[in-house]
NUKEVEX-240612 format. One record per atom (N, C-alpha, C): residue number from 0; residue in three letters; chain; x, y, z. Coordinates in Angstrom, 3 decimals, padded with zeros to 6 digits, always signed. Each point is the difference from the previous one (the first is absolute). Layout:
<rs>
  vexnu  tordo  bake        c1        c2        c3
    NUM    ALA     A         X         Y         Z
...
</rs>
This chain:
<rs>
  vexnu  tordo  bake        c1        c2        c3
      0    UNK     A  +027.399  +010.867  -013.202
      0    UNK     A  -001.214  +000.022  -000.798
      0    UNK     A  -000.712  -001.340  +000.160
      1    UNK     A  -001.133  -000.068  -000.021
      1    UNK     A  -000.852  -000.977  -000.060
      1    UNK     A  +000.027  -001.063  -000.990
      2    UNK     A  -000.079  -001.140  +000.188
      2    UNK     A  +000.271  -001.012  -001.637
      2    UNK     A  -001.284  -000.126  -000.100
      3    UNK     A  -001.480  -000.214  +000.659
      3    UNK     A  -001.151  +000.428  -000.305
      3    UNK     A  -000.477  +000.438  -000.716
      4    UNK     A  +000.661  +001.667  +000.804
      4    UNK     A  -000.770  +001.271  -000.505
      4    UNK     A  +000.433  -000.044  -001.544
      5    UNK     A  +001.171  -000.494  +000.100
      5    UNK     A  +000.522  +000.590  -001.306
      5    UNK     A  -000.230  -000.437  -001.337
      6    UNK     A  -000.653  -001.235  +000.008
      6    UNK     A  -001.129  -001.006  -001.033
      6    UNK     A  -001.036  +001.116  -000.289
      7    UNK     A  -000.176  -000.153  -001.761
      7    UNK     A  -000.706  +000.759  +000.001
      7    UNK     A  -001.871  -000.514  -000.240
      8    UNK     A  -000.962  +000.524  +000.046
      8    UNK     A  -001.234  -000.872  +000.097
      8    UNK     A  -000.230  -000.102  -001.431
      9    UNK     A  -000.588  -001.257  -000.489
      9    UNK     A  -000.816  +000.840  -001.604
      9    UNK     A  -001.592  -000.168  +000.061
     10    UNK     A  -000.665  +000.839  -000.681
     10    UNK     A  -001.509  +000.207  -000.208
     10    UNK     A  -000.237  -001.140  -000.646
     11    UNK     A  -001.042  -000.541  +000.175
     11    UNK     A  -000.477  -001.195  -001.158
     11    UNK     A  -001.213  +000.510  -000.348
     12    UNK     A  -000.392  -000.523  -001.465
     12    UNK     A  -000.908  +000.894  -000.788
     12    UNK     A  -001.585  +000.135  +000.876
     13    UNK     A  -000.469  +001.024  +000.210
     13    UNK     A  -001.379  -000.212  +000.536
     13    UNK     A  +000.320  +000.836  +001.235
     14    UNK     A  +001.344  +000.627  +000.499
     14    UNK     A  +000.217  +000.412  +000.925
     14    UNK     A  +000.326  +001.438  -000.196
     15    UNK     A  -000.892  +001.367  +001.374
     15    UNK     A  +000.733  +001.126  -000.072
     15    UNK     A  +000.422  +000.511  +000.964
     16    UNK     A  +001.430  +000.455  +000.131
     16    UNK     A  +000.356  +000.482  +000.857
     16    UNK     A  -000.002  +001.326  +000.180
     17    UNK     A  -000.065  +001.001  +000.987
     17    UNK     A  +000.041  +001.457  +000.350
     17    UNK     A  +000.974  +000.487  +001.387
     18    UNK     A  +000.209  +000.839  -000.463
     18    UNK     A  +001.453  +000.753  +001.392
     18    UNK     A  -000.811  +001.249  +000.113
     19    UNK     A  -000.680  +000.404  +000.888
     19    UNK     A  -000.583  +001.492  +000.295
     19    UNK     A  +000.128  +000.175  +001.778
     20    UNK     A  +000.926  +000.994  +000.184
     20    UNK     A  +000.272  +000.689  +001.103
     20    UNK     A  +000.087  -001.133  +001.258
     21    UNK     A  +001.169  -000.585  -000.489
     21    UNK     A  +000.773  -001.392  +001.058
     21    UNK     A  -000.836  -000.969  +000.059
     22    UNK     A  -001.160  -000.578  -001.107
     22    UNK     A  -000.944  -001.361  +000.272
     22    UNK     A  +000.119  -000.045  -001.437
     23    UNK     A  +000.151  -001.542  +000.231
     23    UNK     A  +000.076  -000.785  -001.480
     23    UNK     A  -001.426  -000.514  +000.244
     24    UNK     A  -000.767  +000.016  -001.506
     24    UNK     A  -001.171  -000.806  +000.416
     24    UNK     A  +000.424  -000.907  -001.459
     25    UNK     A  -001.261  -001.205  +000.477
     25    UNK     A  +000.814  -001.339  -001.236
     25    UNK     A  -001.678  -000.359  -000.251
     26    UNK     A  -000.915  -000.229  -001.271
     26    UNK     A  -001.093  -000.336  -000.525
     26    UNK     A  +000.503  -000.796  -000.741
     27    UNK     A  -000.860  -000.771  -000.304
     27    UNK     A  -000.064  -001.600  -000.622
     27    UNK     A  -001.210  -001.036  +000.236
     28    UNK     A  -000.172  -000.926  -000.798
     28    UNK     A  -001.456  -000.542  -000.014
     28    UNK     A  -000.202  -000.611  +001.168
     29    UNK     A  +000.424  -000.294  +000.879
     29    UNK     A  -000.306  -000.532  +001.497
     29    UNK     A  -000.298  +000.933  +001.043
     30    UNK     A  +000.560  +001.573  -000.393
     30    UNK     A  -000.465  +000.392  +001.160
     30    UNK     A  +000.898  +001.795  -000.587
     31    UNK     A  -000.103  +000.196  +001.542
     31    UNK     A  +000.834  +001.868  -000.354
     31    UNK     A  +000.787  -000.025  +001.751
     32    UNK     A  +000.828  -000.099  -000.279
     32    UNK     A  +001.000  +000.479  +001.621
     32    UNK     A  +000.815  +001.401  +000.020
     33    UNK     A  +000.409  +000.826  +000.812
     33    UNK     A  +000.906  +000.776  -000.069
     33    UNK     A  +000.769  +000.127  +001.657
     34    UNK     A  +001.388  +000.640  -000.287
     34    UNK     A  +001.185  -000.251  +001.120
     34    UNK     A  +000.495  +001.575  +000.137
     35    UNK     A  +000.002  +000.546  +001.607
     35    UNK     A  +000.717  +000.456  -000.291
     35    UNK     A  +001.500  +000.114  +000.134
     36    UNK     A  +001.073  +000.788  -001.033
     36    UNK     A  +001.219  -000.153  +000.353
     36    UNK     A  +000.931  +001.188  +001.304
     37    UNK     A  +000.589  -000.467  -000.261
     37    UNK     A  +001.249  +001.144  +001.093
     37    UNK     A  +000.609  +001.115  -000.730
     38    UNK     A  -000.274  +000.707  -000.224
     38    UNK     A  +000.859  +001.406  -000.590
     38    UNK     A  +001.572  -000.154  -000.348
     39    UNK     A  +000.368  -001.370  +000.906
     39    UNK     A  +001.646  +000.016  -000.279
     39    UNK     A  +000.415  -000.855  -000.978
     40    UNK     A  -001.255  -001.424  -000.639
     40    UNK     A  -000.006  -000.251  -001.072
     40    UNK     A  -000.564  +000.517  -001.067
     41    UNK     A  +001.005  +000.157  -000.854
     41    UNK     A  -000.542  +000.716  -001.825
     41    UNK     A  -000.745  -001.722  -000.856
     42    UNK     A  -001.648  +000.781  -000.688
     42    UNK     A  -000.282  -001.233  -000.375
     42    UNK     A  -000.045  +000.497  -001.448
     43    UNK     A  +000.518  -000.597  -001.059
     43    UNK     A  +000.503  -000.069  -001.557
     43    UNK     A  -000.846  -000.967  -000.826
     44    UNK     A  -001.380  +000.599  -000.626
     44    UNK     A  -001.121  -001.105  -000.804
     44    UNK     A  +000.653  +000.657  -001.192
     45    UNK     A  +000.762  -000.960  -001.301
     45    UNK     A  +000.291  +000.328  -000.854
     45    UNK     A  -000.537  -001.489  -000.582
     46    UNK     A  -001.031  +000.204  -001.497
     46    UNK     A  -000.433  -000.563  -000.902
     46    UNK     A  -000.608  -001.603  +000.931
     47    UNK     A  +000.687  -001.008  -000.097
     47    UNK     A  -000.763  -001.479  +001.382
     47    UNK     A  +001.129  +000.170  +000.533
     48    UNK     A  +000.464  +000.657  +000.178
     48    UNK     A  +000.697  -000.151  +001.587
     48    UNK     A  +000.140  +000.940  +000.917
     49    UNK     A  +000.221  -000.382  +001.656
     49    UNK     A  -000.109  +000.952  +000.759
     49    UNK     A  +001.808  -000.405  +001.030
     50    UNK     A  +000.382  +001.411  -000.176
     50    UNK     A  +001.115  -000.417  +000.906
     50    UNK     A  +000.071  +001.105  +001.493
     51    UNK     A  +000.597  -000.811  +001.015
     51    UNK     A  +000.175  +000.993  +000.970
     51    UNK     A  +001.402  +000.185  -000.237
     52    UNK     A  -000.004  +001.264  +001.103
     52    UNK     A  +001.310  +000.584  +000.309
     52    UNK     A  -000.282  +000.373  +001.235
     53    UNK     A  +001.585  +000.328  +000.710
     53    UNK     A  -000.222  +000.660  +001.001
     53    UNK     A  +001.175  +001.498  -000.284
     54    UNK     A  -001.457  +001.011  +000.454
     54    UNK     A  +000.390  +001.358  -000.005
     54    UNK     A  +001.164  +000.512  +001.442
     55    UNK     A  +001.168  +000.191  -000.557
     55    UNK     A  +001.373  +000.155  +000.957
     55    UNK     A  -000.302  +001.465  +000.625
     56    UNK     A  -000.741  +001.112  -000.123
     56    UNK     A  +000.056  +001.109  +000.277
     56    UNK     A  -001.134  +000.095  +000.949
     57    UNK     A  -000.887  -001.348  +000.803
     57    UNK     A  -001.086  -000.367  +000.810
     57    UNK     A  +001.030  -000.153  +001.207
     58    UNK     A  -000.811  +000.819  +001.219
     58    UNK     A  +000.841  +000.030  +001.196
     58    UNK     A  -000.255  -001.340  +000.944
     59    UNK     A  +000.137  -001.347  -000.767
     59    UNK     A  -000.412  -001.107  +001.296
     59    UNK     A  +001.509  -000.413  -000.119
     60    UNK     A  +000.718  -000.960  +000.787
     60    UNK     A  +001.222  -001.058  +000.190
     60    UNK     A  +000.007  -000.954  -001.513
     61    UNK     A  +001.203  -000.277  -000.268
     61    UNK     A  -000.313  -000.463  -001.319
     61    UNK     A  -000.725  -001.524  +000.625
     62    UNK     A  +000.333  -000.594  +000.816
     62    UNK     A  -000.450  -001.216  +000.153
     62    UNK     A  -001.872  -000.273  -000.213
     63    UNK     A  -000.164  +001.426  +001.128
     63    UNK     A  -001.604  +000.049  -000.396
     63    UNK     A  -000.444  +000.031  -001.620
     64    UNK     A  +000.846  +000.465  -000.877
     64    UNK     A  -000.184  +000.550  -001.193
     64    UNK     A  -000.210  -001.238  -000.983
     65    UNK     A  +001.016  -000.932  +000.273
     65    UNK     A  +000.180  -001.259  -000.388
     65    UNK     A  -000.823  -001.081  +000.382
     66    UNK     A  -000.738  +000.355  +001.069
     66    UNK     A  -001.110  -001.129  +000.516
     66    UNK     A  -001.127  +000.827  -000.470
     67    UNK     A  -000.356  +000.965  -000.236
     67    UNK     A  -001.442  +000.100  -000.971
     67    UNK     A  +000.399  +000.013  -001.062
     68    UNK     A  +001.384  +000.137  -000.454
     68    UNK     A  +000.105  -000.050  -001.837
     68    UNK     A  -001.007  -001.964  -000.440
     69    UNK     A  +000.635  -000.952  +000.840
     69    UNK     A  -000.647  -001.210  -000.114
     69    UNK     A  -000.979  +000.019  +000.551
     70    UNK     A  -000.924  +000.064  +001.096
     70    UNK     A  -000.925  +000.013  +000.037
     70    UNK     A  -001.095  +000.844  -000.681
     71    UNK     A  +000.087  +001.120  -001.026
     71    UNK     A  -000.746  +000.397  -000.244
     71    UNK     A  -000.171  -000.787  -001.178
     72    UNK     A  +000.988  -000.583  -000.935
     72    UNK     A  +000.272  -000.327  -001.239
     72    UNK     A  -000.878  -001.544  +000.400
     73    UNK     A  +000.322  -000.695  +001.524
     73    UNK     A  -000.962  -001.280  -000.149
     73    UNK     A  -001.376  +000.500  -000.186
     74    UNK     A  -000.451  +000.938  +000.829
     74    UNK     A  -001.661  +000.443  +000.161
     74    UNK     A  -000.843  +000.597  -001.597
     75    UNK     A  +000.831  +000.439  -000.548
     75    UNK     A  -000.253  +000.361  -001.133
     75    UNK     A  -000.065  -001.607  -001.238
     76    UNK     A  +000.737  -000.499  +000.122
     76    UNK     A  -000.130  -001.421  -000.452
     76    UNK     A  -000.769  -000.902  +000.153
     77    UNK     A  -000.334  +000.382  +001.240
     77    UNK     A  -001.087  -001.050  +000.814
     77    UNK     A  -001.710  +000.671  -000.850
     78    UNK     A  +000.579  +001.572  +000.271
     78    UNK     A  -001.388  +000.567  -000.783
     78    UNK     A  -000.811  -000.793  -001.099
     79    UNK     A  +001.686  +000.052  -001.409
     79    UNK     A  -000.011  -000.040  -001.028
     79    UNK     A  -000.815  -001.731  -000.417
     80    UNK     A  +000.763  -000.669  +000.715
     80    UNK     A  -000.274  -001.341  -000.362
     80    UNK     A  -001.401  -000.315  +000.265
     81    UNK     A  -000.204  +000.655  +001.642
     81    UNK     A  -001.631  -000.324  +000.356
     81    UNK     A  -001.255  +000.453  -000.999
     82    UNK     A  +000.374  +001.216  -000.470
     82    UNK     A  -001.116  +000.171  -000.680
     82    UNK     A  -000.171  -000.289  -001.460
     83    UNK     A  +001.075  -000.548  -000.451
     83    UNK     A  +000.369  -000.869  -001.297
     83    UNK     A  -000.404  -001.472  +000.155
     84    UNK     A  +000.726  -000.346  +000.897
     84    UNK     A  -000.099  -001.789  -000.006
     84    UNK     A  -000.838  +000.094  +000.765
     85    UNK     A  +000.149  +000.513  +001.776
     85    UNK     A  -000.927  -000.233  +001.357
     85    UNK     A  +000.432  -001.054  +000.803
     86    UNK     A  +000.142  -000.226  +001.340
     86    UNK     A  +000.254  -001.394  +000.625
     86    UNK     A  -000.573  -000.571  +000.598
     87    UNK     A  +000.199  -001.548  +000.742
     87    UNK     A  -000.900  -000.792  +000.033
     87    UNK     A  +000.734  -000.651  +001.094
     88    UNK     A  -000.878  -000.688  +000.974
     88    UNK     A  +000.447  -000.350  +000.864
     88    UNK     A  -000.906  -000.702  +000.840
     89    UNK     A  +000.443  -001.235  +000.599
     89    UNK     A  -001.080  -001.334  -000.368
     89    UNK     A  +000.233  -000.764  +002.082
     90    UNK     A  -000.602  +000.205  +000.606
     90    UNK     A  -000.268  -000.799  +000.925
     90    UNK     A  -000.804  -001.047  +000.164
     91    UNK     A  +000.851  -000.720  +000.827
     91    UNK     A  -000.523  -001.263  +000.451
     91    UNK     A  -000.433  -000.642  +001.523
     92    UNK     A  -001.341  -000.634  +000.087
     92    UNK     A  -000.565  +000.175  +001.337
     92    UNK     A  +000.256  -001.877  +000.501
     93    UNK     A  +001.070  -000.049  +000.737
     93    UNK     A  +000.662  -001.754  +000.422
     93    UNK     A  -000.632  -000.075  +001.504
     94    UNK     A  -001.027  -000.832  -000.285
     94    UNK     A  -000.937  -000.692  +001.559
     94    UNK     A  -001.295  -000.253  -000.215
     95    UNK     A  +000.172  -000.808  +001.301
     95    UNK     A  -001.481  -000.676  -000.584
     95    UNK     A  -001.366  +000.803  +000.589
     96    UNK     A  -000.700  +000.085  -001.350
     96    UNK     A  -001.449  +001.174  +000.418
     96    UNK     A  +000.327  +001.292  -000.384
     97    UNK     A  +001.404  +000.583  +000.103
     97    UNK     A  +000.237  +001.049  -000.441
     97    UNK     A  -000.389  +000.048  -001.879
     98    UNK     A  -000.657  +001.566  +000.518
     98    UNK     A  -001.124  +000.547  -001.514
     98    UNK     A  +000.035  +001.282  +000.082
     99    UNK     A  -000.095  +000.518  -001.486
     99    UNK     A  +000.276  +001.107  -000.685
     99    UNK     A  -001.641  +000.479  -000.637
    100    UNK     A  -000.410  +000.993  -000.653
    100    UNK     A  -000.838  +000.416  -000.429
    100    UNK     A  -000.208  +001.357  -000.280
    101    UNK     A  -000.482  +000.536  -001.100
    101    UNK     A  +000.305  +001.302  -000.174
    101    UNK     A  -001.558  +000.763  -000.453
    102    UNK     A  -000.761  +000.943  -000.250
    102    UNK     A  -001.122  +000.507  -000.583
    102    UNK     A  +000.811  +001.211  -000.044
    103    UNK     A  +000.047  +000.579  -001.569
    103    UNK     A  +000.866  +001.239  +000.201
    103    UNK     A  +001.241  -000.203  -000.198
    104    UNK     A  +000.349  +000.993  +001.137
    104    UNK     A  +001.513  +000.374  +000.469
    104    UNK     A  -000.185  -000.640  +001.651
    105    UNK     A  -001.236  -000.231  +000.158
    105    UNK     A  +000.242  -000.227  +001.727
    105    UNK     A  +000.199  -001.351  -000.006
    106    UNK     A  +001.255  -000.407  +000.607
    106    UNK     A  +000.023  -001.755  +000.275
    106    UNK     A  -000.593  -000.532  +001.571
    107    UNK     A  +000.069  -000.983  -000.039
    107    UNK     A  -000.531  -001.010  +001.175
    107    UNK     A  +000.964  -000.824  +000.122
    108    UNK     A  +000.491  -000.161  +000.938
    108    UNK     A  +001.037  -001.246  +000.316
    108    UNK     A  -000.234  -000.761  +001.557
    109    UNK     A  -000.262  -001.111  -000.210
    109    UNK     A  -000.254  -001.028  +000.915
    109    UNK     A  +001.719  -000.678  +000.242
    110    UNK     A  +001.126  +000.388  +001.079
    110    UNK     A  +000.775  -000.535  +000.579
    110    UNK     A  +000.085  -000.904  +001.368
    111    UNK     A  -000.820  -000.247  +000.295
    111    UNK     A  -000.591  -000.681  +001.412
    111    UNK     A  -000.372  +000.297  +000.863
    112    UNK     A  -000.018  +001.443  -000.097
    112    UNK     A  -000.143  +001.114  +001.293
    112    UNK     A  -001.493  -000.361  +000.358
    113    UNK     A  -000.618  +000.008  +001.133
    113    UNK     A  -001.687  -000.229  +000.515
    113    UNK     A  -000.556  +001.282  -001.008
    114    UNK     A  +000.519  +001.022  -000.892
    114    UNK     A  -000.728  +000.726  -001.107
    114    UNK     A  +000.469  +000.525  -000.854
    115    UNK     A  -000.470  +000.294  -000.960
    115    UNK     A  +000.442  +000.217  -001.556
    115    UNK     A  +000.522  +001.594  -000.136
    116    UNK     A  +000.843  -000.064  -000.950
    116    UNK     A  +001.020  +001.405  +000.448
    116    UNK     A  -000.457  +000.558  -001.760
    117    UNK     A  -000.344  +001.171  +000.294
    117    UNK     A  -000.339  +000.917  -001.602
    117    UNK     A  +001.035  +000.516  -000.078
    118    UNK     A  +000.119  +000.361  -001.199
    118    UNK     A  +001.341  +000.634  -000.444
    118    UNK     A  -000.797  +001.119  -000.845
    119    UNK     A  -000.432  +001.075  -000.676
    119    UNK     A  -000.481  +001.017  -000.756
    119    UNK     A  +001.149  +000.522  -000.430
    120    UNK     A  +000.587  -000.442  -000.999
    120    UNK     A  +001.038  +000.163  -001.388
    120    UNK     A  -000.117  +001.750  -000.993
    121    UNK     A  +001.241  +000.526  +000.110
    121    UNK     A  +000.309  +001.329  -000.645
    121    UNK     A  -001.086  -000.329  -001.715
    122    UNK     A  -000.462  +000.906  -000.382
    122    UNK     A  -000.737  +000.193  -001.352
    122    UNK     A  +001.448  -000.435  -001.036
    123    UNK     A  +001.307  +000.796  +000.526
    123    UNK     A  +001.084  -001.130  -001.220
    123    UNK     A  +000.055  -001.096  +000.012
    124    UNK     A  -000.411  -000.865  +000.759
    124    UNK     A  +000.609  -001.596  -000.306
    124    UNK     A  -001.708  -000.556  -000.051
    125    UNK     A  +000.527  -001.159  -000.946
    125    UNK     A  -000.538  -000.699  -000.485
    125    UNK     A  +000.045  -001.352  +000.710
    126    UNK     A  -001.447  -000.565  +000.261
    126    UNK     A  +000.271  -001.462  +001.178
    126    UNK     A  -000.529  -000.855  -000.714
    127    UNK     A  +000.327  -001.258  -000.339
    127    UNK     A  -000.737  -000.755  -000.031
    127    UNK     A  +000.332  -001.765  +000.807
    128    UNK     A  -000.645  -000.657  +000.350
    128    UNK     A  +000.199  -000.992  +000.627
    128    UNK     A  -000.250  -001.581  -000.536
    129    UNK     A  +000.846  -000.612  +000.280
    129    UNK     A  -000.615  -001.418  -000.384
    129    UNK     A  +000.253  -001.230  +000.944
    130    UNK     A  -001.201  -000.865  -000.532
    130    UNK     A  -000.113  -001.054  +001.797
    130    UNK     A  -000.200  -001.407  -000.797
    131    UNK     A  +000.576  -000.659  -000.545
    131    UNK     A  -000.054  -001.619  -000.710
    131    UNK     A  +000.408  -000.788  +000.882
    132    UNK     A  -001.059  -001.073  -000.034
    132    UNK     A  -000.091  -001.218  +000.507
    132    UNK     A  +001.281  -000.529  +000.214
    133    UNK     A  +000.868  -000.201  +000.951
    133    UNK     A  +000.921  -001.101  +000.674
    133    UNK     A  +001.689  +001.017  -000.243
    134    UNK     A  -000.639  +001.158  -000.402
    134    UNK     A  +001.467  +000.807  +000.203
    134    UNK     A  -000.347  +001.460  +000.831
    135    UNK     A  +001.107  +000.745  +000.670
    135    UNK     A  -000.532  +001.326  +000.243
    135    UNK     A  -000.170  +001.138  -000.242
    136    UNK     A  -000.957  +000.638  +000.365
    136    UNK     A  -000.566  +000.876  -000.719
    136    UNK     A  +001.234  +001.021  -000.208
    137    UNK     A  -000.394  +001.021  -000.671
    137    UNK     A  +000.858  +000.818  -001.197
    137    UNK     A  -000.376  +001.700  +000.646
    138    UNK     A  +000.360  +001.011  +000.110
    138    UNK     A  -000.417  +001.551  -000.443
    138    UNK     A  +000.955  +000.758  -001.030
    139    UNK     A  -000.639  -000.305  -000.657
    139    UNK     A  +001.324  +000.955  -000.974
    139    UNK     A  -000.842  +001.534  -000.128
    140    UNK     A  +001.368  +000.487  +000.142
    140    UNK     A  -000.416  +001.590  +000.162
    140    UNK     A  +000.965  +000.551  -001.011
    141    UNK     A  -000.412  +000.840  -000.651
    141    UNK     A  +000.407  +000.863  -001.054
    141    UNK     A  -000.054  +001.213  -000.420
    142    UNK     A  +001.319  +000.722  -000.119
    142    UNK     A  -000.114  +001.886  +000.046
    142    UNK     A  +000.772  +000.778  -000.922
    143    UNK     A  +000.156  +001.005  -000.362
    143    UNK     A  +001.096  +000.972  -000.487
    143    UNK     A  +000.905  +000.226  +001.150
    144    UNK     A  -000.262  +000.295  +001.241
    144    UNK     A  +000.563  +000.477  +000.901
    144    UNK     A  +000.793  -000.941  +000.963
    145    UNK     A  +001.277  -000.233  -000.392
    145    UNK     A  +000.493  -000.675  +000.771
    145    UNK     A  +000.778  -000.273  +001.840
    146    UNK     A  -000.055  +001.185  +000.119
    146    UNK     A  +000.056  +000.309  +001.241
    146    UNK     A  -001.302  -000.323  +000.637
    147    UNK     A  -001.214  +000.576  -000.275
    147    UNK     A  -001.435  -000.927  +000.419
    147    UNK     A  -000.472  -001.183  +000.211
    148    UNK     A  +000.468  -000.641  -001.090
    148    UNK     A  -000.089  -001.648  -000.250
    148    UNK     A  +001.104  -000.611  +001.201
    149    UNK     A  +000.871  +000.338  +000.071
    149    UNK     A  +000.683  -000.823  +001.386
    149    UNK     A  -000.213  +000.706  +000.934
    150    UNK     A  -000.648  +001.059  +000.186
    150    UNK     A  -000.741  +000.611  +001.631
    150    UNK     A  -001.460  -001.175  +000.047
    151    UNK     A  -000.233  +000.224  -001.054
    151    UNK     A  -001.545  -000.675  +000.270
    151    UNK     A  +000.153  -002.114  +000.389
    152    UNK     A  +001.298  -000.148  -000.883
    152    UNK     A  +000.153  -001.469  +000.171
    152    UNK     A  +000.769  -000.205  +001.137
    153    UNK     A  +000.830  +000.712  +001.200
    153    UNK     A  +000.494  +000.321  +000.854
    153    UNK     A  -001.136  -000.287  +000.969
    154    UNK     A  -000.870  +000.882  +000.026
    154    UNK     A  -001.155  +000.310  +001.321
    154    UNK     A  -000.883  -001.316  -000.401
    155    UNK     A  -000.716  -000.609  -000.832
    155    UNK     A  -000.491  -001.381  -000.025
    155    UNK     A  +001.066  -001.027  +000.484
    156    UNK     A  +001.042  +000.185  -000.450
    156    UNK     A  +001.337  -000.860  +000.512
    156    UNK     A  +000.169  -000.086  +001.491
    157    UNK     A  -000.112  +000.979  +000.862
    157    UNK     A  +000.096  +000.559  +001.062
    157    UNK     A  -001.417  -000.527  +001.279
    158    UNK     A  -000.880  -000.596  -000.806
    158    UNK     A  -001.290  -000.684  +000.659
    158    UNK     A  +000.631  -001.266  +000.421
    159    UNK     A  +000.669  -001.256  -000.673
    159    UNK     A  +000.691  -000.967  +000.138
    159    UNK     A  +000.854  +000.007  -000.163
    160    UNK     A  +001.240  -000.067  +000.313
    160    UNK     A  +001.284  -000.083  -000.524
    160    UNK     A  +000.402  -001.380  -000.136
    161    UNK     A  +000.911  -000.373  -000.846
    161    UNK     A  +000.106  -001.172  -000.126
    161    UNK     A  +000.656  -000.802  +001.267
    162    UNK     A  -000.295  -001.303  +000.785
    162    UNK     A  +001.187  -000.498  +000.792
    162    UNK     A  +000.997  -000.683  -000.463
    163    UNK     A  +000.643  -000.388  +000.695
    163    UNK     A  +001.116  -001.069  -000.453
    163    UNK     A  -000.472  -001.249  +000.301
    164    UNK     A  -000.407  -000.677  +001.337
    164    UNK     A  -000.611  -000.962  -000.102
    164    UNK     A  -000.971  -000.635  -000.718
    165    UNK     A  -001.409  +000.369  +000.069
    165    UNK     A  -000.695  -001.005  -001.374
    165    UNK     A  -000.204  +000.864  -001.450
    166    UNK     A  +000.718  +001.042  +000.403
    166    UNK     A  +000.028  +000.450  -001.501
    166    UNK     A  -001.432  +000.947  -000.234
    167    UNK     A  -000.449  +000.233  +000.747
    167    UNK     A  -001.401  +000.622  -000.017
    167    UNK     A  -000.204  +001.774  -000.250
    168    UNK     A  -000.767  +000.396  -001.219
    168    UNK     A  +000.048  +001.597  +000.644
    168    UNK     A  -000.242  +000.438  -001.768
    169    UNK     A  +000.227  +001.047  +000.039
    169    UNK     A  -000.273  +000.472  -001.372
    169    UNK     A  +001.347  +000.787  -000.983
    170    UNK     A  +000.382  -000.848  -000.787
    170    UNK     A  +001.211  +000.380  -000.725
    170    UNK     A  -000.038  +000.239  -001.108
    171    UNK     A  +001.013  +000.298  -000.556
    171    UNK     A  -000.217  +000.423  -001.815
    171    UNK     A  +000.295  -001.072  -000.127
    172    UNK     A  -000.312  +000.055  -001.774
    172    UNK     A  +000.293  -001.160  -000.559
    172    UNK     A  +000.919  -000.859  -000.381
    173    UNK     A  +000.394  -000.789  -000.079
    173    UNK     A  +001.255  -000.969  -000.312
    173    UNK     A  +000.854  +000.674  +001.508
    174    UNK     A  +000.069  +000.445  +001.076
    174    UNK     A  +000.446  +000.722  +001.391
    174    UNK     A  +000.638  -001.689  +000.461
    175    UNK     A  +000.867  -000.464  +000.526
    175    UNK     A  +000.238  -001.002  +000.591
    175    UNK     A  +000.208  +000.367  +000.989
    176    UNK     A  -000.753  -000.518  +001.534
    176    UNK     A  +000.204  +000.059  +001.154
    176    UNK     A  +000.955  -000.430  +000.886
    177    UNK     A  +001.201  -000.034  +000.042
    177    UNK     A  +001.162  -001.210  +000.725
    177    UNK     A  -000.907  -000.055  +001.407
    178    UNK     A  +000.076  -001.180  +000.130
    178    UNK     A  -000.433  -001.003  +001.114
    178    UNK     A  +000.567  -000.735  +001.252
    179    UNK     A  -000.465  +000.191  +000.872
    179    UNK     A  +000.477  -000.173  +001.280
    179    UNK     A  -000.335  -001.456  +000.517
    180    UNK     A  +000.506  -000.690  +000.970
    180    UNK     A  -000.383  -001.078  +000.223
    180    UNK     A  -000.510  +000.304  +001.356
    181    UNK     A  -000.906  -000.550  +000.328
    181    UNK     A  -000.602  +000.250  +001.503
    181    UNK     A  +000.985  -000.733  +001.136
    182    UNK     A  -000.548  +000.101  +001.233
    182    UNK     A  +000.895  -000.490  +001.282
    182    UNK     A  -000.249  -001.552  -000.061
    183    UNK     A  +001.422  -000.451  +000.041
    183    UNK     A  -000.056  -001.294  -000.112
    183    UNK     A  -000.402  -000.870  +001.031
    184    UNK     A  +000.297  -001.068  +000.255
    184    UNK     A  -000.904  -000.642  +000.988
    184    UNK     A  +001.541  -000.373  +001.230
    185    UNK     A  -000.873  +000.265  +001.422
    185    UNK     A  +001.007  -000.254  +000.836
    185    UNK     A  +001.080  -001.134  +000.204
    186    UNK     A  +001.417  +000.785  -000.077
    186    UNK     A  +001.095  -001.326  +000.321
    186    UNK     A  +000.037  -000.302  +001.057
    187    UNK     A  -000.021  -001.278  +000.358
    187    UNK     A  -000.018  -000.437  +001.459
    187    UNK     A  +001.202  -000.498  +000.498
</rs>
């Protein structure tokens, strides 16, 4: 059995959950998501809490049975929290000239390239950017959907990657880069 799966979730006030024909859907003041499940997990909404099970009379390998008993129980959690709390997730742009900018959802990012790379951002997340004098600039992006939010901070991530040598590129926040030392100078 899953030690996951087997935690059970609880509702926090402001939250509703629904089980109709294998999709849980989860509403709450940030947003509305729904999942669907596998027929071989049983899902149990009794009063704030929701528990899985896994149904033994479902024709998959128990192992398969046991790897969606936890993964469904994370995705459903992930639901719950996002559209209750929501998450947040904060990049950082390290080099010089490198710039951020947003109108919208569509960003602008200046990484050194000879031209400026648009990004046109999902209607769930939320962008906003910041650029202060003598530090670097900021995008914090913010969603219910957490699987989105690290696709979307992934593919901006994916324009620069960070190096090891001068440390340059676009990372999350507080991210420490371990550092390389360049080629030393010839022994003679």
């Amino acid at each position: 059995m899953s030690r996951i799966g087997k935690l059970p979730i609880t509702i926090p006030a402001g939250v509703t959950v629904t089980y109709n024909d294998n999709v849980v859907s989860v509403k709450g003041a940030k947003g509305e998501m729904s999942q669907a499940i596998n027929p071989s997990i049983l899902v149990n909404i009794s009063g704030s809490e929701i528990v899985f099970e896994i149904d033994e009379t479902a024709d998959l390998d128990a192992k398969q049975k046991q790897a969606y008993h936890g993964l469904y129980r994370s995705l459903v959690h992930n639901m719950v929290v996002g559209v209750s709390e929501g998450y947040k997730k904060t990049l950082e742009l390290v080099g010089v000239g490198f710039r951020a900018s947003n109108q919208g959802n569509l960003i602008e990012l200046s990484l050194g390239f000879t031209h400026s790379i648009f990004i046109q951002l999902p209607a769930e997340i939320k962008v906003e950017t910041k650029s202060e004098r003598n530090q670097n600039p900021l995008i914090i992006l913010e969603s219910c959907d957490k699987q989105l939010l690290g696709q979307v901070c992934a593919k901006i991530r994916s324009f620069r990657k960070p190096e090891p040598y001068k440390g340059k590129g676009v990372l999350f926040a507080g991210e420490i880069i371990r550092r390389k030392s360049g080629k030393s100078a010839g022994a003679k």
